[in-house]
TIMAR-232793 format. One record per residue: residue number from 0; chain; x, y, z of N, C-alpha, C in turn. Coordinates in nm, 4 decimals. Example, Ala and Ser with C-alpha at 12.3 -4.5 7.8 and 13.67 -1.06 7.14 Angstrom:
// TIMAR-232793
+-----+-------+----------+----------+----------+----------+----------+----------+----------+----------+----------+
:  nr : kette :      n.X :      n.Y :      n.Z :     ca.X :     ca.Y :     ca.Z :      c.X :      c.Y :      c.Z :
+-----+-------+----------+----------+----------+----------+----------+----------+----------+----------+----------+
:   0 :     A :   1.3190 :  -0.5690 :   0.7800 :   1.2300 :  -0.4500 :   0.7800 :   1.3200 :  -0.3300 :   0.7800 :
:   1 :     A :   1.2850 :  -0.2250 :   0.7080 :   1.3670 :  -0.1060 :   0.7140 :   1.2900 :   0.0030 :   0.7870 :
+-----+-------+----------+----------+----------+----------+----------+----------+----------+----------+----------+
***
This chain:
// TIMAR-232793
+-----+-------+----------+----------+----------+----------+----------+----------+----------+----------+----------+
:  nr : kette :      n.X :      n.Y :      n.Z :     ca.X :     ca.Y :     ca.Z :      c.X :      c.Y :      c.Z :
+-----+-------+----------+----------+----------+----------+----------+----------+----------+----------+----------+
:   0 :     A :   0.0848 :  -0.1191 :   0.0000 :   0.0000 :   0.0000 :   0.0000 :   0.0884 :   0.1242 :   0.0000 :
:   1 :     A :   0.0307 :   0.1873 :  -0.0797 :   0.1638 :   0.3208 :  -0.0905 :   0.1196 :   0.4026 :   0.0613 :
:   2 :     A :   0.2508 :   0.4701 :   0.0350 :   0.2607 :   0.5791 :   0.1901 :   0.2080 :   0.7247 :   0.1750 :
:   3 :     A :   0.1425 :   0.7848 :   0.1991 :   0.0729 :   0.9424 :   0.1805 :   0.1410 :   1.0547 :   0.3127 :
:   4 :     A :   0.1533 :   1.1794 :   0.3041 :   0.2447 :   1.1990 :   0.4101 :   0.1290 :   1.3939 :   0.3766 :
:   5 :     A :   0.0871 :   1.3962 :   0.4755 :  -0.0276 :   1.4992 :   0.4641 :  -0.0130 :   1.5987 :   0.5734 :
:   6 :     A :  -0.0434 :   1.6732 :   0.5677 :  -0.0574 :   1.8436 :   0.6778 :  -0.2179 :   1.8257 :   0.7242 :
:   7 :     A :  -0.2583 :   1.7503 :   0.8531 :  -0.4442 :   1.7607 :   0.8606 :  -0.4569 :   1.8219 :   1.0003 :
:   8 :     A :  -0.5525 :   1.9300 :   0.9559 :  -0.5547 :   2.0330 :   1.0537 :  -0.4349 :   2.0729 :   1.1239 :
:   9 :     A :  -0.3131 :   2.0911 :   1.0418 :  -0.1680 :   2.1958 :   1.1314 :  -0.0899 :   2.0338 :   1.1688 :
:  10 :     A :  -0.0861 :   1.9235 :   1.1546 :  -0.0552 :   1.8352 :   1.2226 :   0.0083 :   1.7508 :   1.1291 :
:  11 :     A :   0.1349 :   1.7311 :   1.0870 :   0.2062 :   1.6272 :   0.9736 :   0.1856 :   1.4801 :   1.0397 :
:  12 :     A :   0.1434 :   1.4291 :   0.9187 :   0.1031 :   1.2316 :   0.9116 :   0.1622 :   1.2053 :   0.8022 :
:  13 :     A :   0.1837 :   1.0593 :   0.8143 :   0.1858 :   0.9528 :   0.7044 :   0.1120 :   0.8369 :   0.7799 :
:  14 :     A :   0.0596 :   0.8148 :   0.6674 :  -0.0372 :   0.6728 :   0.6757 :  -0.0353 :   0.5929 :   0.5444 :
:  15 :     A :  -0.0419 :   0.4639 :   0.5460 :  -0.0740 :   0.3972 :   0.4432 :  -0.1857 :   0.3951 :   0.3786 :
:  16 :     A :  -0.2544 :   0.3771 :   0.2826 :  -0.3639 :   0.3921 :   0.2348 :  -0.3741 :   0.2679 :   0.0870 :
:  17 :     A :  -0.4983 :   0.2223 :   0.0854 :  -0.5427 :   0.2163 :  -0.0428 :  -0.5530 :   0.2046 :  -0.1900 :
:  18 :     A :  -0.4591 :   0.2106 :  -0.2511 :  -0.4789 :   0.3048 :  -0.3699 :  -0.5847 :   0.3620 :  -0.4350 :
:  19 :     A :  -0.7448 :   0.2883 :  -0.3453 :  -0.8665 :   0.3008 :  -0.4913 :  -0.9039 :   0.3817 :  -0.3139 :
:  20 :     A :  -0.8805 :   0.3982 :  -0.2320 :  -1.0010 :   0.5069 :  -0.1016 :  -0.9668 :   0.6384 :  -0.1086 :
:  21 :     A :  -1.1012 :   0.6304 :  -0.0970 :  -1.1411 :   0.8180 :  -0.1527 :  -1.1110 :   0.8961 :  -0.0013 :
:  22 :     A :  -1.0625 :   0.9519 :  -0.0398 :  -1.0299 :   1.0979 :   0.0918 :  -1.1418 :   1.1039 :   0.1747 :
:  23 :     A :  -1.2460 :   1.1175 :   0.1338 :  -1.3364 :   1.1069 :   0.2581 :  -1.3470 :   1.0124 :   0.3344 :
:  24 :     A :  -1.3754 :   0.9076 :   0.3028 :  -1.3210 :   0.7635 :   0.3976 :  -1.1696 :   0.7750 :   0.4401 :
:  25 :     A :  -1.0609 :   0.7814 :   0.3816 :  -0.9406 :   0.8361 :   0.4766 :  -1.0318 :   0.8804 :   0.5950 :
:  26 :     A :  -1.0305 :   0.9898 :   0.5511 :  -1.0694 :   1.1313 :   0.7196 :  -1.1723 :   1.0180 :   0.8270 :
:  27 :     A :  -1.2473 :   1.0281 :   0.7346 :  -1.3346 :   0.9335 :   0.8331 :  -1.3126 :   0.8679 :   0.8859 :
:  28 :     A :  -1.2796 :   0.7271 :   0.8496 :  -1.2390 :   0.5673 :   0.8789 :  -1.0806 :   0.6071 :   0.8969 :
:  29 :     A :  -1.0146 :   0.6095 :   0.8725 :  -0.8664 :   0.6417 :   0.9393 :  -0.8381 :   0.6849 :   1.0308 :
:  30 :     A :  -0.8742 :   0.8214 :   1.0144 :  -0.8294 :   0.9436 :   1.1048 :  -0.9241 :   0.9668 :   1.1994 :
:  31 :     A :  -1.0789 :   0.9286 :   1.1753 :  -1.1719 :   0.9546 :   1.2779 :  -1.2025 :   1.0929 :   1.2918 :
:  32 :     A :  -1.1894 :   1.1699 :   1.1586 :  -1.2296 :   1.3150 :   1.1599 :  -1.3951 :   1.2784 :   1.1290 :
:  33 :     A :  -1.4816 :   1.2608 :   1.2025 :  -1.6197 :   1.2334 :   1.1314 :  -1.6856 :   1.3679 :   1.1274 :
:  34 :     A :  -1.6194 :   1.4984 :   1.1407 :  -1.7462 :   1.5891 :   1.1362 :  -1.7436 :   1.5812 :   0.9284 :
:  35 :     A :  -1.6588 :   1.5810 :   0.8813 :  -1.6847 :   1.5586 :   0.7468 :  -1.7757 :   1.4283 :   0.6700 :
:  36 :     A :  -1.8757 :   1.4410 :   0.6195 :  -1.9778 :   1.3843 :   0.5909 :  -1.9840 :   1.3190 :   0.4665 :
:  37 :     A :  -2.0240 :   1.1981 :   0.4304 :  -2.0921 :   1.1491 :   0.3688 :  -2.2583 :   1.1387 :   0.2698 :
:  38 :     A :  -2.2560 :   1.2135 :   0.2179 :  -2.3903 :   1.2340 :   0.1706 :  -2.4358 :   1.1715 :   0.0607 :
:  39 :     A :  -2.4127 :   1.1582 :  -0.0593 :  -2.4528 :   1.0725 :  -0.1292 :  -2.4043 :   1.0318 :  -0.2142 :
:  40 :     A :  -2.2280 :   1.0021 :  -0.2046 :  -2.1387 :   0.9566 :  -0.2905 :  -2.1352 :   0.9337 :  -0.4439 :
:  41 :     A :  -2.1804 :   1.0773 :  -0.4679 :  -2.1967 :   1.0554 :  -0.6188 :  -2.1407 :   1.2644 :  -0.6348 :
:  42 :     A :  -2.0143 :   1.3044 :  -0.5377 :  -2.0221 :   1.4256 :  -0.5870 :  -2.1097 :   1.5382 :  -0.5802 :
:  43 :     A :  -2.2436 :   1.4486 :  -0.5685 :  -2.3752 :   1.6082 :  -0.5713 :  -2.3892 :   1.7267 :  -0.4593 :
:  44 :     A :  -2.3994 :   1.6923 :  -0.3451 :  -2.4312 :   1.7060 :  -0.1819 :  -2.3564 :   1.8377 :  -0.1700 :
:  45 :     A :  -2.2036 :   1.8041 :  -0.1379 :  -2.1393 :   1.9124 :  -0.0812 :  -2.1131 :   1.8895 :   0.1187 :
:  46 :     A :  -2.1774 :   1.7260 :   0.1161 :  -2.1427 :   1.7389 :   0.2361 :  -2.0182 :   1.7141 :   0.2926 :
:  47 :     A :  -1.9014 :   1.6881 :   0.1834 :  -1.7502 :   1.6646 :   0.2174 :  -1.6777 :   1.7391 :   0.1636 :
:  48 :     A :  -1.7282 :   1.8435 :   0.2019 :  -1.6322 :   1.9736 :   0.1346 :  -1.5446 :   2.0188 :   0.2755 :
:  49 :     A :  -1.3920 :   1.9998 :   0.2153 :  -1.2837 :   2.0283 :   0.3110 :  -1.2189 :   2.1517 :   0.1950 :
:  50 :     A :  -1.0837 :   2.1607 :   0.2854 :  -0.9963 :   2.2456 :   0.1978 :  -0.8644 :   2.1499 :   0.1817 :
:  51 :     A :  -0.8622 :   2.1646 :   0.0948 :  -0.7238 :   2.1276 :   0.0192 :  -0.5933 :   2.2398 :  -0.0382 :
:  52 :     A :  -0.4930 :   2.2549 :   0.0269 :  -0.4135 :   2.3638 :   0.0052 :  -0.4767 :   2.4953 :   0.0039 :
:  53 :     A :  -0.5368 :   2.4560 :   0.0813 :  -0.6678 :   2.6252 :   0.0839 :  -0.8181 :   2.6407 :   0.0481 :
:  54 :     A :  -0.8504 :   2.5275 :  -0.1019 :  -0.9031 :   2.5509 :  -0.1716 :  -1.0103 :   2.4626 :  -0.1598 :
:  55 :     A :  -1.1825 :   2.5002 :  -0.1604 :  -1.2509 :   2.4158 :  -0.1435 :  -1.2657 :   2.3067 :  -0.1878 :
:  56 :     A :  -1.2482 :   2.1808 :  -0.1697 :  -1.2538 :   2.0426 :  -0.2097 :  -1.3699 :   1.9202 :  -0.2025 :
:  57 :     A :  -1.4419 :   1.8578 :  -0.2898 :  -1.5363 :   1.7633 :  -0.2286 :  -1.4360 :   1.6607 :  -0.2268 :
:  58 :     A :  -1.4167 :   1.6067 :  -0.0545 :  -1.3359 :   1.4902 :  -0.0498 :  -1.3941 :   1.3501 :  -0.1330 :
:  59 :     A :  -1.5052 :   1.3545 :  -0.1540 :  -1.5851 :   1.1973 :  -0.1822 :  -1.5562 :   1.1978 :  -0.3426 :
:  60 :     A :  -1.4565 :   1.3012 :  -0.4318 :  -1.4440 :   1.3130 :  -0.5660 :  -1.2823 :   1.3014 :  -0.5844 :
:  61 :     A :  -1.2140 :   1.2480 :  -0.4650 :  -1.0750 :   1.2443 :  -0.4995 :  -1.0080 :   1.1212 :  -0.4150 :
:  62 :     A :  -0.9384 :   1.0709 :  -0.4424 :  -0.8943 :   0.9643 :  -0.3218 :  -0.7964 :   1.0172 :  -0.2756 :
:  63 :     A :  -0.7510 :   0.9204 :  -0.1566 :  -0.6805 :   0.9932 :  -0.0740 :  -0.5130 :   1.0121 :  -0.1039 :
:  64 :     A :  -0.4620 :   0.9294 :  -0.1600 :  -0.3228 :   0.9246 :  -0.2109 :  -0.2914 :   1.0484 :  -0.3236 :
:  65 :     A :  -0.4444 :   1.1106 :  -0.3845 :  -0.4060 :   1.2498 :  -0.4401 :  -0.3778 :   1.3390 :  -0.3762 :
:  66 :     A :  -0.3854 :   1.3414 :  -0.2503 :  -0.3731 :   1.4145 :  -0.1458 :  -0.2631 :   1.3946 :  -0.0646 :
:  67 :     A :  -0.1645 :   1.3327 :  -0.1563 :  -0.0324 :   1.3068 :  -0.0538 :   0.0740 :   1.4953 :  -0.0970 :
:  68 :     A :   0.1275 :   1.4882 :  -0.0230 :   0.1924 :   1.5952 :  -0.0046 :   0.1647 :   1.7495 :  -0.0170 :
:  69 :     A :  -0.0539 :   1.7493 :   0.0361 :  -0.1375 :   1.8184 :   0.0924 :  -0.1463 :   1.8865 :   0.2248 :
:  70 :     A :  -0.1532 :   1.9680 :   0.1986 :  -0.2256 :   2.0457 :   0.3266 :  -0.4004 :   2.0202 :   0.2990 :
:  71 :     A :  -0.4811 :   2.0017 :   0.4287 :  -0.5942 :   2.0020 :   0.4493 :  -0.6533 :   2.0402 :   0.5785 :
:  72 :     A :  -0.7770 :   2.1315 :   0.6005 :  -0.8138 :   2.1415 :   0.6787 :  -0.9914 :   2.1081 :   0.6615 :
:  73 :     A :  -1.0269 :   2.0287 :   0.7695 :  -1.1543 :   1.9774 :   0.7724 :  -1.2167 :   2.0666 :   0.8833 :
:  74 :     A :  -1.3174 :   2.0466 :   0.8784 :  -1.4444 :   2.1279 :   1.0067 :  -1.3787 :   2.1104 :   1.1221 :
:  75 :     A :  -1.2748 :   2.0218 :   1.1432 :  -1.2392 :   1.9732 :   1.3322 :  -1.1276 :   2.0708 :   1.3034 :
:  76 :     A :  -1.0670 :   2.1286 :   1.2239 :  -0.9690 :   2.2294 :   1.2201 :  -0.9938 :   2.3810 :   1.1919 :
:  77 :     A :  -1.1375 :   2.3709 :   1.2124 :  -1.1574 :   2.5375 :   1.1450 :  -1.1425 :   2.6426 :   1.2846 :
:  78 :     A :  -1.1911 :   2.5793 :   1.3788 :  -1.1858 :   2.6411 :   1.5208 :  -1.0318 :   2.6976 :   1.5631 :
:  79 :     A :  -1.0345 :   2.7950 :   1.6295 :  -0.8784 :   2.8016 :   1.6774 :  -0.8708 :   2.8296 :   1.8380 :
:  80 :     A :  -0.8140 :   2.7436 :   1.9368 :  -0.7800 :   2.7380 :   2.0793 :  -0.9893 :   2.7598 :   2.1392 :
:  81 :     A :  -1.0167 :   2.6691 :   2.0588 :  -1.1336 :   2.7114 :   2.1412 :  -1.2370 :   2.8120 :   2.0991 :
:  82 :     A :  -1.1822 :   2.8799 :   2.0526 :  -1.2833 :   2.9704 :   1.9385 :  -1.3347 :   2.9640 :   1.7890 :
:  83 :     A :  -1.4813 :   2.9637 :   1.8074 :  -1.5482 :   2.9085 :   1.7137 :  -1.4964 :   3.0082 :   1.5546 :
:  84 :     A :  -1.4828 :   2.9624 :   1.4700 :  -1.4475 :   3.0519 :   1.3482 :  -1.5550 :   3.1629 :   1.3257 :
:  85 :     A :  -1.5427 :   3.2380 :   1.2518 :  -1.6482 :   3.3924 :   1.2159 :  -1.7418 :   3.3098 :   1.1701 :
:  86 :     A :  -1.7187 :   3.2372 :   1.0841 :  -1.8267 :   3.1345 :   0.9779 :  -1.9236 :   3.0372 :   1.1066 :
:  87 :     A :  -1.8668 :   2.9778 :   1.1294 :  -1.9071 :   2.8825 :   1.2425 :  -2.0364 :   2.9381 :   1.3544 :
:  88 :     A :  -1.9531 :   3.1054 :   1.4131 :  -1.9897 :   3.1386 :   1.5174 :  -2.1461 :   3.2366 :   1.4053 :
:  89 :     A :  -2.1538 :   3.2934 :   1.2692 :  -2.2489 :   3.3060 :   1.2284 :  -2.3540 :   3.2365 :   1.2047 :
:  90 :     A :  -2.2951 :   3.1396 :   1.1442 :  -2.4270 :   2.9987 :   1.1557 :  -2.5113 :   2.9826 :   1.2704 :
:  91 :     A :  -2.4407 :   2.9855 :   1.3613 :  -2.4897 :   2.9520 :   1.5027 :  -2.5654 :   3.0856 :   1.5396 :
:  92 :     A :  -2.5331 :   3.2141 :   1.5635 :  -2.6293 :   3.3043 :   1.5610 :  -2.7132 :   3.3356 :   1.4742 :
:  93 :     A :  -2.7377 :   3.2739 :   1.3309 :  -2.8139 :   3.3227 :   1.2625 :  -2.8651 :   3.2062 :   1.2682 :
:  94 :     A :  -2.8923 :   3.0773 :   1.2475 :  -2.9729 :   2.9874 :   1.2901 :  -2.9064 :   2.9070 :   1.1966 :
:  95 :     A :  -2.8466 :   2.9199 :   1.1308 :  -2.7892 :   2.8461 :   0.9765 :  -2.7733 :   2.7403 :   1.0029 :
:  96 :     A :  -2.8023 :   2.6078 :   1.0555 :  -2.8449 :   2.4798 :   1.0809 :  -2.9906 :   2.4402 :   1.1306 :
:  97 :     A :  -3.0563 :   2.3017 :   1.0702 :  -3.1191 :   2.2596 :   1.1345 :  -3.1253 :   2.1496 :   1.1790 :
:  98 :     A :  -3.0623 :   2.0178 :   1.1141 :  -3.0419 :   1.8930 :   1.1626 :  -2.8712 :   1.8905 :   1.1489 :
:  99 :     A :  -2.7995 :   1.9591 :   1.1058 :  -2.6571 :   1.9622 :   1.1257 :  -2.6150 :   1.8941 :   0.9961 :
: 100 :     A :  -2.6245 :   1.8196 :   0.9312 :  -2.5565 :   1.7058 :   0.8089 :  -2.4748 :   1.7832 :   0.7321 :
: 101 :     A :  -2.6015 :   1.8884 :   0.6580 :  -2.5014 :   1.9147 :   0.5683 :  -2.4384 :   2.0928 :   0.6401 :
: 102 :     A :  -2.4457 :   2.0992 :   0.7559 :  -2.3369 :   2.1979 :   0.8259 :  -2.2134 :   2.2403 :   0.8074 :
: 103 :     A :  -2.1335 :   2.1234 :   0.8120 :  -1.9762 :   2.1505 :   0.7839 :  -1.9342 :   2.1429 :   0.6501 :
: 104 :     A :  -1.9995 :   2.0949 :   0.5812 :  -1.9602 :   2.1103 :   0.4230 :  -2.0343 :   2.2588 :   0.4177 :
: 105 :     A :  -2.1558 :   2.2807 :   0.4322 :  -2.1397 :   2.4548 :   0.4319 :  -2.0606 :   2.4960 :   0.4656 :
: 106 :     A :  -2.0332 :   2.4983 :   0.5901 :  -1.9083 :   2.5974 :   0.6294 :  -1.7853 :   2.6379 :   0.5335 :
: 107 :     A :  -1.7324 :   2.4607 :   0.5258 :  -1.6044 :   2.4552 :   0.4607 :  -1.6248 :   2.5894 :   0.3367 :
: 108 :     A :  -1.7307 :   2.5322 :   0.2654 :  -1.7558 :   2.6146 :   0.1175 :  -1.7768 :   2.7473 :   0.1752 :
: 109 :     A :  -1.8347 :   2.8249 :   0.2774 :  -1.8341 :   2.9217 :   0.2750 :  -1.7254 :   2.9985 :   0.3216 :
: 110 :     A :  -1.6309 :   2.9266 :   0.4130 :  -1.5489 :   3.0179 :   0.4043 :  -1.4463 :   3.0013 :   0.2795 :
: 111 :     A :  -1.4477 :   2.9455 :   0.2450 :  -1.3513 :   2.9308 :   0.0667 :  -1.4309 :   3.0988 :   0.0255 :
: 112 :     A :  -1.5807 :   3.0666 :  -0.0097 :  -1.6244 :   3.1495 :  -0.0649 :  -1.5986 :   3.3144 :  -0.0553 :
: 113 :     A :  -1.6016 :   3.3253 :   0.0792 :  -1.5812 :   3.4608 :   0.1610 :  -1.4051 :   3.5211 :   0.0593 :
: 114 :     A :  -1.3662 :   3.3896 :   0.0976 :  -1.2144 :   3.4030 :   0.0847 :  -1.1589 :   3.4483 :  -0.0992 :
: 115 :     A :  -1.2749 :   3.3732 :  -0.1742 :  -1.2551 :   3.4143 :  -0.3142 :  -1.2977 :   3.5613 :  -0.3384 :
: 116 :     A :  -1.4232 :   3.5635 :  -0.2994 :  -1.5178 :   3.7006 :  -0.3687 :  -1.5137 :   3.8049 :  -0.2312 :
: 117 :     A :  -1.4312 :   3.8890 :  -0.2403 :  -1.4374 :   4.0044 :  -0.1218 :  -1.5709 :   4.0508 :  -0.1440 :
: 118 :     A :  -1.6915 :   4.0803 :  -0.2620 :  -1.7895 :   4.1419 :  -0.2219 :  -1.8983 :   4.0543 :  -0.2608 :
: 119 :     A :  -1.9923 :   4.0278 :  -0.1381 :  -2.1258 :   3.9039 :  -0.1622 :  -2.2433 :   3.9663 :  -0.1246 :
: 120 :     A :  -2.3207 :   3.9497 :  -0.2057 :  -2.4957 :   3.9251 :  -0.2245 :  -2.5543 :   3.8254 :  -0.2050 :
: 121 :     A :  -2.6898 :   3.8219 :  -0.1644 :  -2.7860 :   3.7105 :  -0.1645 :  -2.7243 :   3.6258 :  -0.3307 :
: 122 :     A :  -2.7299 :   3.7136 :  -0.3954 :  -2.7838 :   3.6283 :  -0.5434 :  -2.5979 :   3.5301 :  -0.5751 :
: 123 :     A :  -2.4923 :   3.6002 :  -0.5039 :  -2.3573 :   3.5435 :  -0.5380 :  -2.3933 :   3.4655 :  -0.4268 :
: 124 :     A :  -2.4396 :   3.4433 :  -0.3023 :  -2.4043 :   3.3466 :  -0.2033 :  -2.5178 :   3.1949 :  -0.2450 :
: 125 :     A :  -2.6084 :   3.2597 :  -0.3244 :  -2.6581 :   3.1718 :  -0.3646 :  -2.6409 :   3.0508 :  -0.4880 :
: 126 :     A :  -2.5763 :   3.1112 :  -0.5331 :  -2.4688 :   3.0863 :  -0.7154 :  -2.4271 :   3.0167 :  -0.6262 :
: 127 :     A :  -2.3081 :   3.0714 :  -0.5465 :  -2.2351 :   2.9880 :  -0.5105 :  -2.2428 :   2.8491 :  -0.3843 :
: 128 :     A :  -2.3514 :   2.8250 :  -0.3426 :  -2.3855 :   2.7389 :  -0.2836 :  -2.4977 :   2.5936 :  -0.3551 :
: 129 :     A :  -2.4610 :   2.6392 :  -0.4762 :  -2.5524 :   2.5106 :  -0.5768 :  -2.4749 :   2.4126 :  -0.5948 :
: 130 :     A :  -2.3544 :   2.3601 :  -0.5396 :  -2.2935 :   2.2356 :  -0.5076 :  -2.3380 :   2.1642 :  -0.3764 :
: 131 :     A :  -2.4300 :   2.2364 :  -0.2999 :  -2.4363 :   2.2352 :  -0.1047 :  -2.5769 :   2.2169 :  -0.1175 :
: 132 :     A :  -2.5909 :   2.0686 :  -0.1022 :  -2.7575 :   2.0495 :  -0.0737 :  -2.7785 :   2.0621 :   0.0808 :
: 133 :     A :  -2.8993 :   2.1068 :   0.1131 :  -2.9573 :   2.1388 :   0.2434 :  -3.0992 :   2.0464 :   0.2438 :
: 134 :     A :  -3.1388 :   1.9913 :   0.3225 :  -3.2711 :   1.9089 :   0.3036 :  -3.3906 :   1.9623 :   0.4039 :
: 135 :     A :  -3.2997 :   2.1216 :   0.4830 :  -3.3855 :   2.1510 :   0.6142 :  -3.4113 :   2.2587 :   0.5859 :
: 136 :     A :  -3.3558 :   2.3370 :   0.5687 :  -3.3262 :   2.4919 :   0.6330 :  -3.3996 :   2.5549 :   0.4980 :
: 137 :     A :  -3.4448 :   2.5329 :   0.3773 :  -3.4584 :   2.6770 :   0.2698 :  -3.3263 :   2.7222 :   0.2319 :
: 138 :     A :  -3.2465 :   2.7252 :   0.2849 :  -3.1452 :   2.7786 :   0.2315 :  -3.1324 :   2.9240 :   0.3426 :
: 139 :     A :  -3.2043 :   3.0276 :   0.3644 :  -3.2294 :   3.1999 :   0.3714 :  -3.1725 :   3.1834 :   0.5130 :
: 140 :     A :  -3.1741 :   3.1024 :   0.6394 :  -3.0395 :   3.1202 :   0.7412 :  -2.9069 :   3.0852 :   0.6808 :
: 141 :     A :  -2.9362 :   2.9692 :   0.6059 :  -2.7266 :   2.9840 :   0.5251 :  -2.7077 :   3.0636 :   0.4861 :
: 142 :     A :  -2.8178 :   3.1554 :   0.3582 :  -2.7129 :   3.2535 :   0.3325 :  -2.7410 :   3.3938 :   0.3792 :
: 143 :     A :  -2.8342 :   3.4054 :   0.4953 :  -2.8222 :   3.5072 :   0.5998 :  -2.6499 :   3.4816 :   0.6966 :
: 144 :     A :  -2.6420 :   3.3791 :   0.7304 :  -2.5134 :   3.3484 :   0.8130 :  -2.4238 :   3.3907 :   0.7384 :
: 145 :     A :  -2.3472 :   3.3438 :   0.6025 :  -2.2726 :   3.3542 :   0.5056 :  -2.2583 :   3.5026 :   0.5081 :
: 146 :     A :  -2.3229 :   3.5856 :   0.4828 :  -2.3443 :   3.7083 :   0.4563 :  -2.2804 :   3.8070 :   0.5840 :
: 147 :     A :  -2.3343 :   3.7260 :   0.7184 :  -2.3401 :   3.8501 :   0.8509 :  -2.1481 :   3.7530 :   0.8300 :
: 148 :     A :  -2.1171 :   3.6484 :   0.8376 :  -1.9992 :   3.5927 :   0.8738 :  -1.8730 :   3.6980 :   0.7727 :
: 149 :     A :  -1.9275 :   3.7289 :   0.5929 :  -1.8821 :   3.8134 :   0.5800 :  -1.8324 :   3.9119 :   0.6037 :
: 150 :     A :  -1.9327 :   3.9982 :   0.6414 :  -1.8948 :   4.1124 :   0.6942 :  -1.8299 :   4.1091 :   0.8177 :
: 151 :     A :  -1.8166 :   4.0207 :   0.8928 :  -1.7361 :   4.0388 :   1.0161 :  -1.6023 :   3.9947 :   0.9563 :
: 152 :     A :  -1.5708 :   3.9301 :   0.8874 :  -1.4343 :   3.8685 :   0.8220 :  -1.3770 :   3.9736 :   0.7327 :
: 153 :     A :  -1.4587 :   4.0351 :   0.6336 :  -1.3850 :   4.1625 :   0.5578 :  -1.3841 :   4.2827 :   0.6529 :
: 154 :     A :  -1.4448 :   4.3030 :   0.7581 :  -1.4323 :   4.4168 :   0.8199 :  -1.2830 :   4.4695 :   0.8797 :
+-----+-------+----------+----------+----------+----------+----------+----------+----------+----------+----------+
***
């Protein structure tokens, strides 16, 4: 089994892996990062959206040995010493969850998002969340959260 040697959440690993397991099972089943999700293994969802060298990623569309000599940060790394991220801590005041699933793949994508487009609207936060199925919420607390998390992040 080849050797993968990765940056997950600030923390250098090598692990063996697979050749045919997809990055999301890594995190999961390996590493025991389970806030990254599983949704309907076909790419659609958005519920395994991590970052990869920065950049938003659906883990369930890449395996994990593409990800050797990666940086990644998943939902268990977005927090810092205890403090909830701008993104995180908006969701949560604006209500932007309702059964949690597809939560952290929002997140992930929104803060990518924040991070691409310095200036957002309803109609760009919405564009840009048509990879991110929600099965609860309407959508209008995600991208109320997205929006207030903005502005506290560009401010």
């Amino acid at each position: 089994m080849p050797l993968v040697e990765i940056e997950i959440n600030g923390k250098k690993m090598s692990s063996e892996v697979e050749e045919r397991q997809l990055l999301v099972h890594f995190l999961r089943d390996d590493l025991n990062l389970t806030g990254t999700h599983v949704g309907c293994d076909t790419s659609q969802c958005g519920a395994c959206v991590i970052h990869l060298d920065g950049n938003a990623v659906k883990s369930c569309s890449m395996l994990a040995i593409q990800a050797n000599n990666s940086s990644i940060t998943t939902i268990e790394g977005l927090a810092e010493e205890n403090k909830l991220h701008p993104v995180q801590e908006a969701f949560k005041e604006n209500h932007g969850l309702q059964c949690g699933f597809c939560t952290p793949g929002m997140i992930m994508a929104a803060v990518d998002l924040i991070k691409r487009k310095p200036i957002l609207n309803e109609k760009i936060v919405r564009e840009e969340l048509e990879g991110n199925l929600c099965r609860c919420t309407g959508y209008q607390n995600i991208v109320k959260s997205i929006l207030a998390a903005a502005e506290k992040v560009q401010a």
